[in-house]
N, C-alpha and C positions, 0 to 999 in steps of 0.2 A: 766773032764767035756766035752760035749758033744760040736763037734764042728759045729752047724748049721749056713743054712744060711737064711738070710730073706730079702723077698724084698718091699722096701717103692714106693708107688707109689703118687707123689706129689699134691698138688689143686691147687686152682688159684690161679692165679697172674704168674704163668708160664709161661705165655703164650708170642708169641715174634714173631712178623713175619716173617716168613722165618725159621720158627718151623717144622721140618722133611724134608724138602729139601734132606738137604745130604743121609737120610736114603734112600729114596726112590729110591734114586740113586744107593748106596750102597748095597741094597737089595730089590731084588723081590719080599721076602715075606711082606715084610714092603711096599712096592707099591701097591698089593693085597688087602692088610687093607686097605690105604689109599684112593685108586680108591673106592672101595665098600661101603664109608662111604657118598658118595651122594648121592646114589639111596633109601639108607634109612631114610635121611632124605629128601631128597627133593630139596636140593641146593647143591651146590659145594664146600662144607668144606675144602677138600684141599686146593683149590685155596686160601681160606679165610686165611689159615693157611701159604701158602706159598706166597704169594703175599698182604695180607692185603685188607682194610687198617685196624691200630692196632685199632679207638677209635669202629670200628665193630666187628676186634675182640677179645676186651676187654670186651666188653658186654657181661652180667653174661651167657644171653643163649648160644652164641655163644662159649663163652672161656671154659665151660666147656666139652662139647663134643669135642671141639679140642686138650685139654690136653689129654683127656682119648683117643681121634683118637692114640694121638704119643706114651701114655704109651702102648695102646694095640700093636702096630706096632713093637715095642722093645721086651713086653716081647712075642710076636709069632715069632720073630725072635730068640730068648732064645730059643724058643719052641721046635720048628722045626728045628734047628742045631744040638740042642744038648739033647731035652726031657730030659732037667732039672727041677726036680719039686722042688719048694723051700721047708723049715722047715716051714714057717710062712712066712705071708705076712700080708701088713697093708698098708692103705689108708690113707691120710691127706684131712678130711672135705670131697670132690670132689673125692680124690684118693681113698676114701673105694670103690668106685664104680669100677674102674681099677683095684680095685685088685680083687675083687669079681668076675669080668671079666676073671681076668688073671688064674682064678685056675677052669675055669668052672661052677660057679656060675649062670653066667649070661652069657647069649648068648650075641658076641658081636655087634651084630644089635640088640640087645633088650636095650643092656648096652646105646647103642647110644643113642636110643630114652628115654631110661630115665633121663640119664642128660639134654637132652636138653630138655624135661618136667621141670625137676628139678630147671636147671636153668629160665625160665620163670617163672615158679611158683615164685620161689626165688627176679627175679625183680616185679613180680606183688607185690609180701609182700610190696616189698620198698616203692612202688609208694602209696598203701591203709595202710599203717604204716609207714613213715616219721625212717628211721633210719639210724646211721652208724654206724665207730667201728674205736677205736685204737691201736695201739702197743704199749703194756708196758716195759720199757727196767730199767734193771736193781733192781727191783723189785719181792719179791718172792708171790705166788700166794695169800696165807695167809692175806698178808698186804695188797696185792688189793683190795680184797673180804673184809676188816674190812673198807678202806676207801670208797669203795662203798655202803654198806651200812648206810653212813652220807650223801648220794645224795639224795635231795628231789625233785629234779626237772623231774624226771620222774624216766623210769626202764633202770639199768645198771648193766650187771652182764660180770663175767670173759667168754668170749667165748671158749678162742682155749688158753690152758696150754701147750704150744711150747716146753720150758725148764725149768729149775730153775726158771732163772731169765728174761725170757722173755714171756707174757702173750698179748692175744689180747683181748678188751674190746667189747660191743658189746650194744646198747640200740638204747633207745631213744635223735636225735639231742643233745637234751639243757642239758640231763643226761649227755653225754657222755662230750661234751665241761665243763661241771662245772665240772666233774671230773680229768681233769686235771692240776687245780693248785693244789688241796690237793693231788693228789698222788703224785705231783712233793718236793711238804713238807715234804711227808711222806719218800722221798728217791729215787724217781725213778730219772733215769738217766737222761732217756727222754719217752716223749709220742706224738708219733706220728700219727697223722691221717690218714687214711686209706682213697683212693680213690675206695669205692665201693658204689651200689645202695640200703646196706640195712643192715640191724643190723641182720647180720646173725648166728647163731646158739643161739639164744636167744630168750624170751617169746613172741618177736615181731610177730617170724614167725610162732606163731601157726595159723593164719589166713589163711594158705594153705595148713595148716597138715591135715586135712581132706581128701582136691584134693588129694596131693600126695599118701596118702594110697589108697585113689581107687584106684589111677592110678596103681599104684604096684600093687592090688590086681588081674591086670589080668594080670601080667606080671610073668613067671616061673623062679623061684629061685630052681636050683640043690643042693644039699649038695656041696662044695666047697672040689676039691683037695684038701686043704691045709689049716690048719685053719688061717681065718682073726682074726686078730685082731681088736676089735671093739673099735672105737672111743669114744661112747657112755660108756664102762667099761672098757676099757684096757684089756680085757680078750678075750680068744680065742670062735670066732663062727663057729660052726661046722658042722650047719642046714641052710639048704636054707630060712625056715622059719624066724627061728631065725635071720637070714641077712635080711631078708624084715623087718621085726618090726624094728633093728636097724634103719635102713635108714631113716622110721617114726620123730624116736625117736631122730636123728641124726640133723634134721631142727632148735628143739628149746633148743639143749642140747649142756655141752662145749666138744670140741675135748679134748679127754685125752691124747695128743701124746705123752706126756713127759713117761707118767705113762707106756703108752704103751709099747714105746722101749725097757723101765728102763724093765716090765715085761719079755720080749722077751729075752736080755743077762741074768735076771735067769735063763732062759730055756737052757740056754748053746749058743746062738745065737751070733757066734762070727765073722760075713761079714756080713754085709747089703749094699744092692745094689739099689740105687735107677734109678728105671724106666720110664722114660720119658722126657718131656723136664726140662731143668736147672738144679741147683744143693740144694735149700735149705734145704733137707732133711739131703743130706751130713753135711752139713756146721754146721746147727744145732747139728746131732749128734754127727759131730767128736769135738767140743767144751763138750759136756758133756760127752760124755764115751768113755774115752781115753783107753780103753781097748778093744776096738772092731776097726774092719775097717768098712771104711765107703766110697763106691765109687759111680760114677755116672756115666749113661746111656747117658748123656742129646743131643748128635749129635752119628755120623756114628763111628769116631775114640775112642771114651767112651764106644759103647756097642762093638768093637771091642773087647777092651783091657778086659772087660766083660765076651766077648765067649771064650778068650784065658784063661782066668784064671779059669773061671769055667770048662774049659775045662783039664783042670792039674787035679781038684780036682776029675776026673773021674765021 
């Protein structure tokens, strides 16, 4: 079997003040990223990133160009050391955009200004659609999706299929709150509420799926290095086009990560490396597929240990 590697690039909730610090320190070309990421937007992301404050930048506009700031910072540090190019790469919700980024997809001043579109788009939903979203734990997708369907109180459907047994829910307020005793009946371990501004990747958000596709429509998508893994299928994207419609499609549709990964180790896919800040890709995967390694970028001493091992495999 085929011994590949792949690398995960994480979404929100990442985010942590004082998020790339060390890189910057660590390396020039990670400094480079990071300086050049305020002229294209307009403010001083860094600073936001390394000094805060978090409840600014935890905001959906802001949190997600910061994440993708530090995933790109890492893997153009990969880049330019070592001109390693992955087997596959794949994003979580936010991360399909860093990774799209990461294989040349997407220009990283373009990649910028699209999430931070993206992300505003994404709180305007919340504010003109009233939504939020939970985490399902212990519970397998199936029996989600059967007890949300007995929800009358509005729309709630499975968002983001994490792993087996852990799912994020995604609707309407009074949906999502009545959903939680009967999935707690039905077996779940626990369901926990989600501190975000908006029922995202569900029907909620079609309300800005329009914006977004224009917005993308002038924005240049390359065929990708390497193919992404699409959230949207769990299957590999090969076309620049075919990344733009995903991303579309990506706003009101569930993240298929689990399916994803699962797909990737048949491919032979046996390291996965995750790029950027923290570690929940790792943590997720190394609980389900105890046959693969799973390591993390998330500070200076992580992508160190990184360049030295990718660095063995030639």
């Amino acid at each position: 079997m085929a011994d590949h590697v792949a690398f995960l690039f994480p979404g929100q909730a990442s985010q942590k003040v004082g998020m790339g610090r060390d890189l910057v320190e660590a390396f020039p070309e990670a400094k480079a990223v990071f300086e050049a990421s305020g002229e294209v937007l307009g403010f001083d992301l860094a600073a936001l990133c390394f000094e805060g404050p978090m409840e600014e930048l935890t905001e959906t506009r802001n949190a997600q160009p910061a994440i993708l700031l530090h995933s790109l910072a890492v893997a153009t540090v990969i880049r330019e050391r070592l001109g390693f190019v992955p087997d596959f790469v794949a994003g979580h919700s936010l991360g399909e955009f860093s990774a799209a980024a990461a294989v040349g997809s997407l220009g990283a001043d373009d990649a910028l200004r699209v999430v931070r579109r993206r992300g505003e788009l994404m709180w305007d939903a919340g504010q003109k659609v009233p939504g939020t979203m939970a985490a399902v734990m212990g519970l397998d997708p199936a029996a989600i999706t059967e007890v949300l369907a007995t929800i009358e109180d509005g729309r709630v459907v499975v968002a983001n299929l994490n792993s087996e047994k852990q799912s994020v829910i995604s609707g309407d307020v009074a949906a999502v709150e009545a959903a939680v005793e009967p999935l707690e009946a039905a077996g779940a371990r626990r369901v926990m509420p989600l501190s975000v501004s908006g029922a995202f990747h569900s029907p909620l958000m079609d309300v800005v799926r329009e914006d977004f596709a224009e917005f993308l429509a002038g924005v240049r998508f390359a065929d990708p290095g390497a193919p992404v893994v699409a959230n949207v299928t769990a299957r590999p994207c090969n076309s620049g086009d075919e990344l733009r419609k995903g991303f579309v499609d990506q706003l009101v549709s569930p993240v298929r990560w689990h399916d994803s990964v699962a797909w990737m180790v048949g491919q032979g896919v046996t390291t996965f490396v995750e790029v950027g800040p923290g570690n929940v890709l790792t943590t997720l995967g190394a609980r389900s597929f105890r046959n693969a390694e799973f390591v993390a970028t998330s500070d200076a001493e992580g992508t160190e240990k990184v360049l030295a091992s990718l660095r063995e495999r030639g």
